[in-house]
N, CA, C, O and CB atoms as a CASP TS submission, in Angstrom:
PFRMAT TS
TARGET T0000
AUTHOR 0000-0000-0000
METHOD Language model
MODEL 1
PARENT N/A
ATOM      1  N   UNK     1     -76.434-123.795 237.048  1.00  0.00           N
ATOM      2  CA  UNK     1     -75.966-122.663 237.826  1.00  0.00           C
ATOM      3  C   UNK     1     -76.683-121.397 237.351  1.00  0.00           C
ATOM      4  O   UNK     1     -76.814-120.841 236.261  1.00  0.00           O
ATOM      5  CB  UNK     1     -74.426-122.510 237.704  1.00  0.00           C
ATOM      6  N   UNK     2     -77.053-121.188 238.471  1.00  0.00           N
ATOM      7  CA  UNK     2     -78.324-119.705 237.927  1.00  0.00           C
ATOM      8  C   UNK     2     -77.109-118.536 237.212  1.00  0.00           C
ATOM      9  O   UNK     2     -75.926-118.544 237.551  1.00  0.00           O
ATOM     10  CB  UNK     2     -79.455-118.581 239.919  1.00  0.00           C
ATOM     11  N   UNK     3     -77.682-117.599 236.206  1.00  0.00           N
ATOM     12  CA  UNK     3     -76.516-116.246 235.993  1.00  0.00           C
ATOM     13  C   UNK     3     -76.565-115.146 237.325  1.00  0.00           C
ATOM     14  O   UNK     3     -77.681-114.811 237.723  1.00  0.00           O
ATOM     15  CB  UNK     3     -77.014-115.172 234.365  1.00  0.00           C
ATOM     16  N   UNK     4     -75.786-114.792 237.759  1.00  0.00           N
ATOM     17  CA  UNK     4     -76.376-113.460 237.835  1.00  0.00           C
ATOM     18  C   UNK     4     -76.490-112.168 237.323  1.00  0.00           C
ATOM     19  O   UNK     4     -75.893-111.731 236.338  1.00  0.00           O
ATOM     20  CB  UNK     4     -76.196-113.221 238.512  1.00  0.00           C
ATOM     21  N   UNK     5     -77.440-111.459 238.175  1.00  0.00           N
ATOM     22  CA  UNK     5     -78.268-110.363 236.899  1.00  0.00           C
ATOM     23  C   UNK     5     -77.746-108.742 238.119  1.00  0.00           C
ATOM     24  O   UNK     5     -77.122-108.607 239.171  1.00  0.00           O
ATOM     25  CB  UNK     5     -81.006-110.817 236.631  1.00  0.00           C
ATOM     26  N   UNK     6     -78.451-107.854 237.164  1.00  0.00           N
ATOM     27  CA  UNK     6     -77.973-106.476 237.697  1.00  0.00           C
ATOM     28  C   UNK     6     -79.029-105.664 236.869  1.00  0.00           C
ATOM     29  O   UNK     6     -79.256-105.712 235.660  1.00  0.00           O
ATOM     30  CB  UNK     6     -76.214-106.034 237.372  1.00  0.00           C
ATOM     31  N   UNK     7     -79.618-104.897 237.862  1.00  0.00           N
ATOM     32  CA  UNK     7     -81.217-104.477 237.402  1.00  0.00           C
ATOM     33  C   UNK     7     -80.949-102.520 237.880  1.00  0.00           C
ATOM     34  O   UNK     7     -81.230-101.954 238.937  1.00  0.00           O
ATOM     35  CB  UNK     7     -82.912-105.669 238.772  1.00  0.00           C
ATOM     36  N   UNK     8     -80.544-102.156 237.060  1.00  0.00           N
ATOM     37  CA  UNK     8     -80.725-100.515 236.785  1.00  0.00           C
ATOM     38  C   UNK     8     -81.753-100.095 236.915  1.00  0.00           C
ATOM     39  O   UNK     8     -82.821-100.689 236.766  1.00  0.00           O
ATOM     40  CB  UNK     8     -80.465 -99.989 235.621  1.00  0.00           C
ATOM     41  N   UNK     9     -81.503 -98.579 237.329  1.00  0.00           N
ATOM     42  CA  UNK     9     -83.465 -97.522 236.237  1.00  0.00           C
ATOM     43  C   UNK     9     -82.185 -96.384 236.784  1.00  0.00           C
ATOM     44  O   UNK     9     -81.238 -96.177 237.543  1.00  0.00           O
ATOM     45  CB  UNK     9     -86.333 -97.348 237.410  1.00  0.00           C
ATOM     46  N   UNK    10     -83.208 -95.805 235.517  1.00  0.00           N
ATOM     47  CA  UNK    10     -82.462 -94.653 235.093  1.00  0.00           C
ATOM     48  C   UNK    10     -83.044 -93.265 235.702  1.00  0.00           C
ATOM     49  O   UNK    10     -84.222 -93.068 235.407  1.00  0.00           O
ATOM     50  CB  UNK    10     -82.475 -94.628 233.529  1.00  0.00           C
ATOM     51  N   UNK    11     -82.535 -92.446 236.358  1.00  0.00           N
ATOM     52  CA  UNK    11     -82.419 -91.214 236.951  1.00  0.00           C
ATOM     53  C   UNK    11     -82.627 -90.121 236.601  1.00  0.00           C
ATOM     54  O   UNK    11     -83.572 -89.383 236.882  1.00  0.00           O
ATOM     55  CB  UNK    11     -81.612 -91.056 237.254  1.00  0.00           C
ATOM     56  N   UNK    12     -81.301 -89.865 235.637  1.00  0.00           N
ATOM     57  CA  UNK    12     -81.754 -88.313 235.167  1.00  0.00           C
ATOM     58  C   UNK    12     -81.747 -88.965 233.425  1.00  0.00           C
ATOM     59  O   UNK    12     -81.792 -90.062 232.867  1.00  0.00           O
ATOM     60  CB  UNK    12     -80.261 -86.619 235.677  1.00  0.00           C
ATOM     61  N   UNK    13     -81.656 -87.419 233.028  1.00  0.00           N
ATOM     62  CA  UNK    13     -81.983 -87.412 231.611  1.00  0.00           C
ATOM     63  C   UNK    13     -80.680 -87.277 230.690  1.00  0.00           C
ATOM     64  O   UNK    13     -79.706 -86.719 231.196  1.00  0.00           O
ATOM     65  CB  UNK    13     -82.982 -86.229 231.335  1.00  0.00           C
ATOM     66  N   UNK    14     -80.573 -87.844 229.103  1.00  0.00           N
ATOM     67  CA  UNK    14     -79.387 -87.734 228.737  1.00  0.00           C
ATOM     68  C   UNK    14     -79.230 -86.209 227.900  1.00  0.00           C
ATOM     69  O   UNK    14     -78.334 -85.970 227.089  1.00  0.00           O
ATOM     70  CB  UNK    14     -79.069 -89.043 227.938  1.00  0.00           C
ATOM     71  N   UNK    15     -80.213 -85.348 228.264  1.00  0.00           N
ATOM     72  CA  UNK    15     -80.110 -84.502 227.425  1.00  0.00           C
ATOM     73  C   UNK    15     -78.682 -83.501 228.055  1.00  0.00           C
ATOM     74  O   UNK    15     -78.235 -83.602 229.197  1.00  0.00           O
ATOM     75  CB  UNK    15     -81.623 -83.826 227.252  1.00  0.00           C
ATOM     76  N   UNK    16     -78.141 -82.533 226.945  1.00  0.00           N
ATOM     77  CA  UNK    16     -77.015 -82.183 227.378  1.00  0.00           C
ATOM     78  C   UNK    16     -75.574 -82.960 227.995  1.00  0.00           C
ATOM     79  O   UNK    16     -74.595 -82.455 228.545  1.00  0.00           O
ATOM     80  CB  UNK    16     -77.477 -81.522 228.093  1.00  0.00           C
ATOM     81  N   UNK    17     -75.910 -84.511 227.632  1.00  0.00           N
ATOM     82  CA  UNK    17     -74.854 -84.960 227.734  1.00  0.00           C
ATOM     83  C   UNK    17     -74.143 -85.698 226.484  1.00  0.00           C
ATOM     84  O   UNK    17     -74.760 -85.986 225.458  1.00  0.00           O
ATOM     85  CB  UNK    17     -75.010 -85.627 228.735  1.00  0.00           C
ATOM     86  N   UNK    18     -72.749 -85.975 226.694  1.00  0.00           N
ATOM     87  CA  UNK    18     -72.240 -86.262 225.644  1.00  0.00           C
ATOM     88  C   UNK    18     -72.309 -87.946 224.964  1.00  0.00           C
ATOM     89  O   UNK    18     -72.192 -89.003 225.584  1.00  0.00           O
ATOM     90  CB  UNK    18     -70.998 -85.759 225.925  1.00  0.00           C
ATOM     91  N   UNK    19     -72.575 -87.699 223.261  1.00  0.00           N
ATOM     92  CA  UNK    19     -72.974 -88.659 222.466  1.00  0.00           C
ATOM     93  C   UNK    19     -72.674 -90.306 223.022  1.00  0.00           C
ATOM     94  O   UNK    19     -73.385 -91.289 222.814  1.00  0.00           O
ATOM     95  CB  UNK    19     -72.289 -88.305 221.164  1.00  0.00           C
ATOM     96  N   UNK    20     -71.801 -90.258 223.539  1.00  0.00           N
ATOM     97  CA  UNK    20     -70.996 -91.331 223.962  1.00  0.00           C
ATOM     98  C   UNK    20     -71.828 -92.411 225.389  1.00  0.00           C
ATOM     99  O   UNK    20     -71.992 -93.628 225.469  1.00  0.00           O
ATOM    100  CB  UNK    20     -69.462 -90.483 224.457  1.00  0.00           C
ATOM    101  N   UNK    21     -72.195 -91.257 226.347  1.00  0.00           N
ATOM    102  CA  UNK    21     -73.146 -91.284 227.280  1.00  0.00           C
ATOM    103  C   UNK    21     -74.328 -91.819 226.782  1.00  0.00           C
ATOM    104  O   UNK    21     -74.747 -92.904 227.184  1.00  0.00           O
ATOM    105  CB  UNK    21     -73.346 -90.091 227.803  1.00  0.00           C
ATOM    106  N   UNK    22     -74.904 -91.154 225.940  1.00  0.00           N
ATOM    107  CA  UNK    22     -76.204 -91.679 225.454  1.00  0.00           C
ATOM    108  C   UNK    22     -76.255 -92.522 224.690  1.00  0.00           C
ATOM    109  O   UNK    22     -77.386 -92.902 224.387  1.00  0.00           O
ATOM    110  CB  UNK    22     -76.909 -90.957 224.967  1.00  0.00           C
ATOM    111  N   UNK    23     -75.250 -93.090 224.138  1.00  0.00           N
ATOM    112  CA  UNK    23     -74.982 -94.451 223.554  1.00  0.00           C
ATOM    113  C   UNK    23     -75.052 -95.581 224.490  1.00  0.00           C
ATOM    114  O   UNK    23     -75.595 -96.681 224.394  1.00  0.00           O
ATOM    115  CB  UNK    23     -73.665 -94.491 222.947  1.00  0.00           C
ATOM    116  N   UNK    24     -74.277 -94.959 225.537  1.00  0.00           N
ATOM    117  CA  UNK    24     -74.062 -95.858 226.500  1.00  0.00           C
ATOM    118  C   UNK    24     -75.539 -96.441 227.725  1.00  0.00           C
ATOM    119  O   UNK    24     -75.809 -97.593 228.065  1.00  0.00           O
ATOM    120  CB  UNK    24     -72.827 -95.071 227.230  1.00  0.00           C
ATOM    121  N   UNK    25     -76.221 -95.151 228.119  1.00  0.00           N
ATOM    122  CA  UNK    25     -77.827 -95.593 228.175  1.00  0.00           C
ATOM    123  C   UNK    25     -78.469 -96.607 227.515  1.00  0.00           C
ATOM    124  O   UNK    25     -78.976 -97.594 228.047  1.00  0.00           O
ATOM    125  CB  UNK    25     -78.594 -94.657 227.780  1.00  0.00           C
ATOM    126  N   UNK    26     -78.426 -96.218 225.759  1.00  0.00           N
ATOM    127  CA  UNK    26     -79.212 -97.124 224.804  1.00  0.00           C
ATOM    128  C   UNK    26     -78.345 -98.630 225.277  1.00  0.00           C
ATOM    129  O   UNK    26     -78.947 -99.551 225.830  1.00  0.00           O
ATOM    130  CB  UNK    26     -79.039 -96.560 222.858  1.00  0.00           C
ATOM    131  N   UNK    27     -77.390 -98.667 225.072  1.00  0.00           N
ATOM    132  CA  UNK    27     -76.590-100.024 224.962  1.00  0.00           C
ATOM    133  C   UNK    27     -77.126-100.647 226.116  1.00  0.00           C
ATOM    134  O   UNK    27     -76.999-101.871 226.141  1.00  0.00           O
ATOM    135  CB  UNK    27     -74.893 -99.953 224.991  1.00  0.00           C
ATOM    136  N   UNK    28     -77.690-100.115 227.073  1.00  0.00           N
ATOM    137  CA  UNK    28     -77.655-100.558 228.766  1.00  0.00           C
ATOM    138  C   UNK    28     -79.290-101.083 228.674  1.00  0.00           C
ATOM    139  O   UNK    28     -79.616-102.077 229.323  1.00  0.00           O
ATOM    140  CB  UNK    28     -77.293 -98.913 230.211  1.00  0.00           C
ATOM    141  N   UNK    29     -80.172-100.448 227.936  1.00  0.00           N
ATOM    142  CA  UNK    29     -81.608-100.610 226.775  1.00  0.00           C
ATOM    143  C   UNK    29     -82.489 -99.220 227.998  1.00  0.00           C
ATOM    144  O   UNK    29     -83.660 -99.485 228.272  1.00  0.00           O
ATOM    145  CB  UNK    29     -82.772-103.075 226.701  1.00  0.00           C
ATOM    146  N   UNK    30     -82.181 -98.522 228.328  1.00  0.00           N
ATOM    147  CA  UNK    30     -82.271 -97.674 229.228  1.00  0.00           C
ATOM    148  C   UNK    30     -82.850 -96.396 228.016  1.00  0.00           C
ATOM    149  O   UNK    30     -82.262 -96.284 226.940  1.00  0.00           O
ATOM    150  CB  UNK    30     -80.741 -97.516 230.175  1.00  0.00           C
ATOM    151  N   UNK    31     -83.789 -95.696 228.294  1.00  0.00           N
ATOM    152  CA  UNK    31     -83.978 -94.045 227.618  1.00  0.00           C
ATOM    153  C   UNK    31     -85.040 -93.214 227.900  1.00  0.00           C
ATOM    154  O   UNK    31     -85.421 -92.498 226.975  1.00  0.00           O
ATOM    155  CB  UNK    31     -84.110 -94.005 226.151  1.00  0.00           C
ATOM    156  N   UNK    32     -85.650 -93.135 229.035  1.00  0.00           N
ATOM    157  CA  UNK    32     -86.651 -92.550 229.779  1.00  0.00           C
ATOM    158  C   UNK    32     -86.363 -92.487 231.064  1.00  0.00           C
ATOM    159  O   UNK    32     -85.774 -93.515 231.398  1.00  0.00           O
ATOM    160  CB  UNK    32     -87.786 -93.127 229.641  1.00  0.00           C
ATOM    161  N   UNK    33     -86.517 -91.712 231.981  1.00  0.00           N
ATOM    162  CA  UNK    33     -86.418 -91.710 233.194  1.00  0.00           C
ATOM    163  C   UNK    33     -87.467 -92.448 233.989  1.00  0.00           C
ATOM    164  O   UNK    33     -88.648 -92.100 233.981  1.00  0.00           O
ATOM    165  CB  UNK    33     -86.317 -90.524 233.494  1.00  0.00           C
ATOM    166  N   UNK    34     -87.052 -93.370 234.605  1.00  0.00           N
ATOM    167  CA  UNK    34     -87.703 -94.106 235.526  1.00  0.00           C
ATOM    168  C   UNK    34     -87.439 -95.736 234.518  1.00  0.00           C
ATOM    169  O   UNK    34     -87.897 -96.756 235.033  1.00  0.00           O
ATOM    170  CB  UNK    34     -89.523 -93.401 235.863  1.00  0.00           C
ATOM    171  N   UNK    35     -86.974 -95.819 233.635  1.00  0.00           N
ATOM    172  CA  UNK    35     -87.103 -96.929 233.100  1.00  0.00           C
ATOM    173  C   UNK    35     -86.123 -97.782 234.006  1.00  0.00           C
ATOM    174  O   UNK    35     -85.238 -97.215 234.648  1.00  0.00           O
ATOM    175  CB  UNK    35     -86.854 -96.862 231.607  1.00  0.00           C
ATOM    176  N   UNK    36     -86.289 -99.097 234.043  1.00  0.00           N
ATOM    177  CA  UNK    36     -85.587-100.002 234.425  1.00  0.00           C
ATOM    178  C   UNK    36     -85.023-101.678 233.827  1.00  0.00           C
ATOM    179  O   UNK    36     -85.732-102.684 233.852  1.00  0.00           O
ATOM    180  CB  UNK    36     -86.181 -99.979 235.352  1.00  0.00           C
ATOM    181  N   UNK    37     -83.813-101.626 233.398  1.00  0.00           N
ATOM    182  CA  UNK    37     -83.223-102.678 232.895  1.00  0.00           C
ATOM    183  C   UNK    37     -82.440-103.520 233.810  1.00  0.00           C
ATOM    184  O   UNK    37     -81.562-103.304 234.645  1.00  0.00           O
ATOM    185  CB  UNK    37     -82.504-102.277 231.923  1.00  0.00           C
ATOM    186  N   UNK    38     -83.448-105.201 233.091  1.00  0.00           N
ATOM    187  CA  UNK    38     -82.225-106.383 234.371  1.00  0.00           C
ATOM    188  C   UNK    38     -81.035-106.867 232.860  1.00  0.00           C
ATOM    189  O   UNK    38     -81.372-107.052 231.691  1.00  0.00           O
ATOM    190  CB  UNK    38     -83.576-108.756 235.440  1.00  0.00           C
ATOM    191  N   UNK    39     -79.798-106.944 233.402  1.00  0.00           N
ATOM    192  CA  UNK    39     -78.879-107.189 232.942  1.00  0.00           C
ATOM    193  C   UNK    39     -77.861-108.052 233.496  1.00  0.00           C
ATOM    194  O   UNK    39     -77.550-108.069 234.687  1.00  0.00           O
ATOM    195  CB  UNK    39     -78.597-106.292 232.698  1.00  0.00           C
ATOM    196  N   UNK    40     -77.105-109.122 232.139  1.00  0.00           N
ATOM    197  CA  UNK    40     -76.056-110.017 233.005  1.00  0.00           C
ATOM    198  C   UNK    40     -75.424-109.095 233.680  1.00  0.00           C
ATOM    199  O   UNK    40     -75.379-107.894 233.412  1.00  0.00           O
ATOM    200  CB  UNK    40     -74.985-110.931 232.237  1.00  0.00           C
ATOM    201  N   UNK    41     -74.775-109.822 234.835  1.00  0.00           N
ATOM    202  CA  UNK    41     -73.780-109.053 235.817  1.00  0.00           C
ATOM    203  C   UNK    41     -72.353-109.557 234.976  1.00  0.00           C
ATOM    204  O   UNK    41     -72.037-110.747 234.961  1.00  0.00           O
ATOM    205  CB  UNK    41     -73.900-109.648 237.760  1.00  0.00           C
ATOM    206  N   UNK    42     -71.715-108.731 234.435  1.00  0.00           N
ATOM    207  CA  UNK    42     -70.733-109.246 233.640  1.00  0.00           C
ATOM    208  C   UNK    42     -69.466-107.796 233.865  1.00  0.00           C
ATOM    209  O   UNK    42     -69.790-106.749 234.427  1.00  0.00           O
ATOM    210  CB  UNK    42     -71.465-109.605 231.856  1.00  0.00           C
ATOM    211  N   UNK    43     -68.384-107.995 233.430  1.00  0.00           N
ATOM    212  CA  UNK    43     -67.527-106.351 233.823  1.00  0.00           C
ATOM    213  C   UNK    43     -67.818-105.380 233.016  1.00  0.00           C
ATOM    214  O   UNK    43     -67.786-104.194 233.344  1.00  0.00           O
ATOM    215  CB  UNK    43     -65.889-106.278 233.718  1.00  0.00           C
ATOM    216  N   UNK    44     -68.258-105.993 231.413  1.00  0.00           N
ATOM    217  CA  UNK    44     -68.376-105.137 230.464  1.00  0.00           C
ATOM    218  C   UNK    44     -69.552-104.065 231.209  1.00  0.00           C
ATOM    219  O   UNK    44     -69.455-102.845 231.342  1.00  0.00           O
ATOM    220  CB  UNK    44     -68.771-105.931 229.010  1.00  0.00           C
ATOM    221  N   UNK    45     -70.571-104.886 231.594  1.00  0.00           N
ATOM    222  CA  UNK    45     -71.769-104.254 232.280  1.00  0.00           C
ATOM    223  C   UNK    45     -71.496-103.284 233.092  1.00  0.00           C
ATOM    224  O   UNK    45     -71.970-102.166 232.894  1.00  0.00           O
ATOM    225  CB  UNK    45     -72.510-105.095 233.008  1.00  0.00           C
ATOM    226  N   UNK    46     -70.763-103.524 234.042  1.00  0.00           N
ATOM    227  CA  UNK    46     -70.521-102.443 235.176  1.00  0.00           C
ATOM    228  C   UNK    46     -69.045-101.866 234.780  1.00  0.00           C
ATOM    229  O   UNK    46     -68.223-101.513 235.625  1.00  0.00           O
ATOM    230  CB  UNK    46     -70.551-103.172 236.880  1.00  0.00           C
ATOM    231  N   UNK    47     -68.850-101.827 233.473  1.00  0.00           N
ATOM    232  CA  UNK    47     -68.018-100.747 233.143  1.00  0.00           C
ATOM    233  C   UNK    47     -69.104 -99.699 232.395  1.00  0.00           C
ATOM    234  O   UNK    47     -68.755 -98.538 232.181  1.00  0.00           O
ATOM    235  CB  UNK    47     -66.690-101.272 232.169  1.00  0.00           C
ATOM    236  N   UNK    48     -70.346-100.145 232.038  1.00  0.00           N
ATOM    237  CA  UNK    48     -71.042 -99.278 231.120  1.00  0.00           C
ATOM    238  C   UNK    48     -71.705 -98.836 232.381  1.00  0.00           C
ATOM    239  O   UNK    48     -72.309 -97.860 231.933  1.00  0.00           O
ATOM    240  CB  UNK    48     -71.953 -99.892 229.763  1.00  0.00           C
ATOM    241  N   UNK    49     -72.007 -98.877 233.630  1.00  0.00           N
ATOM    242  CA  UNK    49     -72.925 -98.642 234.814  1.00  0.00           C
ATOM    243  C   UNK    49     -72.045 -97.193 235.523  1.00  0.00           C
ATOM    244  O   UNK    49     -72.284 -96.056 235.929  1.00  0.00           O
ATOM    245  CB  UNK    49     -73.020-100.279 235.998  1.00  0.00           C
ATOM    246  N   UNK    50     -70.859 -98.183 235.329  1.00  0.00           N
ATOM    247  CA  UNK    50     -69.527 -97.101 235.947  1.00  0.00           C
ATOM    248  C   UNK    50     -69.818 -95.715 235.592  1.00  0.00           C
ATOM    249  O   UNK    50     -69.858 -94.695 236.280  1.00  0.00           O
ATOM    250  CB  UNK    50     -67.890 -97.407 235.231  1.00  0.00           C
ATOM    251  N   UNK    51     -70.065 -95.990 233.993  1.00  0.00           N
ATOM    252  CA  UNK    51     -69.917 -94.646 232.856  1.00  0.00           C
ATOM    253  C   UNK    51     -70.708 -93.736 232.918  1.00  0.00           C
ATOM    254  O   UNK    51     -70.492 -92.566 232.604  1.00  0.00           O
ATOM    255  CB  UNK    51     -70.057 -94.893 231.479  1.00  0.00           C
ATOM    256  N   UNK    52     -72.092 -94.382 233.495  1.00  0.00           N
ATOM    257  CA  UNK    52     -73.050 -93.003 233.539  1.00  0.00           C
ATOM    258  C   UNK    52     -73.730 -93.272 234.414  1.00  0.00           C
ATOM    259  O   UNK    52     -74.961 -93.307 234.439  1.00  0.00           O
ATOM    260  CB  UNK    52     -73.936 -92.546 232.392  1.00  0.00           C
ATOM    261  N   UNK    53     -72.606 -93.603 235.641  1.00  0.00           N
ATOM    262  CA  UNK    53     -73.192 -93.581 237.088  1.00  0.00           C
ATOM    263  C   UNK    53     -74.016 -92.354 237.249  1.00  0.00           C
ATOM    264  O   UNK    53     -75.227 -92.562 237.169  1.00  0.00           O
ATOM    265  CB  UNK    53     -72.045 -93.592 238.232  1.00  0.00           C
ATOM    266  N   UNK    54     -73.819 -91.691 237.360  1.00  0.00           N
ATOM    267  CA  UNK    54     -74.838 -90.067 237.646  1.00  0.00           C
ATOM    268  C   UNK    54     -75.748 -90.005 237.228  1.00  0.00           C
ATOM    269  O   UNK    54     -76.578 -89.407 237.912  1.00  0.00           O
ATOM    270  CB  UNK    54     -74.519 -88.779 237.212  1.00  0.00           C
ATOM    271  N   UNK    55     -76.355 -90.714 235.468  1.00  0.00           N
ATOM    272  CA  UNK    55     -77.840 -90.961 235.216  1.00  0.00           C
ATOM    273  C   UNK    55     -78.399 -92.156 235.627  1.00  0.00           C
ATOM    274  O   UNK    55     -79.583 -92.425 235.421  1.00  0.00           O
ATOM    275  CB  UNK    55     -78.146 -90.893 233.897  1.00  0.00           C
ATOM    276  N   UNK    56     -77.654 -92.865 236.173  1.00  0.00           N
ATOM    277  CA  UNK    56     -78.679 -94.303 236.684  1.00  0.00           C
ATOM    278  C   UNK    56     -78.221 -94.866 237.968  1.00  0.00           C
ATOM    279  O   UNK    56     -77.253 -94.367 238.542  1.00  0.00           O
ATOM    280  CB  UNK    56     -78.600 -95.720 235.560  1.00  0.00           C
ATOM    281  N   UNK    57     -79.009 -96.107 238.563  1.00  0.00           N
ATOM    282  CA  UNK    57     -78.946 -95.988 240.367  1.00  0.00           C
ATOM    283  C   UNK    57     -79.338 -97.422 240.253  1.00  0.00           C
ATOM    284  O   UNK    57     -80.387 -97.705 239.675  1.00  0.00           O
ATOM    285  CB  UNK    57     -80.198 -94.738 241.479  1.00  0.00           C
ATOM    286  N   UNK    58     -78.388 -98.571 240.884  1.00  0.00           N
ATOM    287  CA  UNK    58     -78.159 -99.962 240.995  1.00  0.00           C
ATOM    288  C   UNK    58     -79.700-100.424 241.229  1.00  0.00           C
ATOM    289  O   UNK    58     -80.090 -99.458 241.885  1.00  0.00           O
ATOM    290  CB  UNK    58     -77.036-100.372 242.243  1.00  0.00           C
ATOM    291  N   UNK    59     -80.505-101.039 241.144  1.00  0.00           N
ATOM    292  CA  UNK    59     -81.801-101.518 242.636  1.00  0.00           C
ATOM    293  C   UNK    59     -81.238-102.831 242.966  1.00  0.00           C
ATOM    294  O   UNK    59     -81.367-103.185 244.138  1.00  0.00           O
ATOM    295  CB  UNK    59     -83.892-101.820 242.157  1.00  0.00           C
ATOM    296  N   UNK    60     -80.602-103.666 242.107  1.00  0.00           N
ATOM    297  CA  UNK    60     -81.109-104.645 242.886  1.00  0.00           C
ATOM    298  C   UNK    60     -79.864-106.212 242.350  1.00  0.00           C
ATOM    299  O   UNK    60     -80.012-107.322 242.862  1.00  0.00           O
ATOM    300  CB  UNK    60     -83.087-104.760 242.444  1.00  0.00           C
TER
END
């Protein structure tokens, strides 16, 4: 049974945002704008996607 996956890139920048946020980028393996990470589709995942919806944008 194939996994499925969940493939980010990141938007804006974490500067001026709070520590927690930018933890939450790194954890996601995200830290440049335009970067893009594929990830299990799991809840933990799209609770961390949830979190800093505003710096990053689903593709795919």
């Amino acid at each position: 049974m194939a996994e499925k996956t969940v493939t980010v890139r990141q938007t804006a920048s974490p500067i001026r945002r709070t520590k927690d946020q930018r933890a939450t980028l790194a954890g996601l393996g995200l830290n440049k704008i335009g970067r893009t990470a594929t990830l299990e589709d799991t809840a933990s995942i799209r609770g961390m996607i949830a979190k800093v919806a505003h710096l990053v944008e689903v593709v795919g």
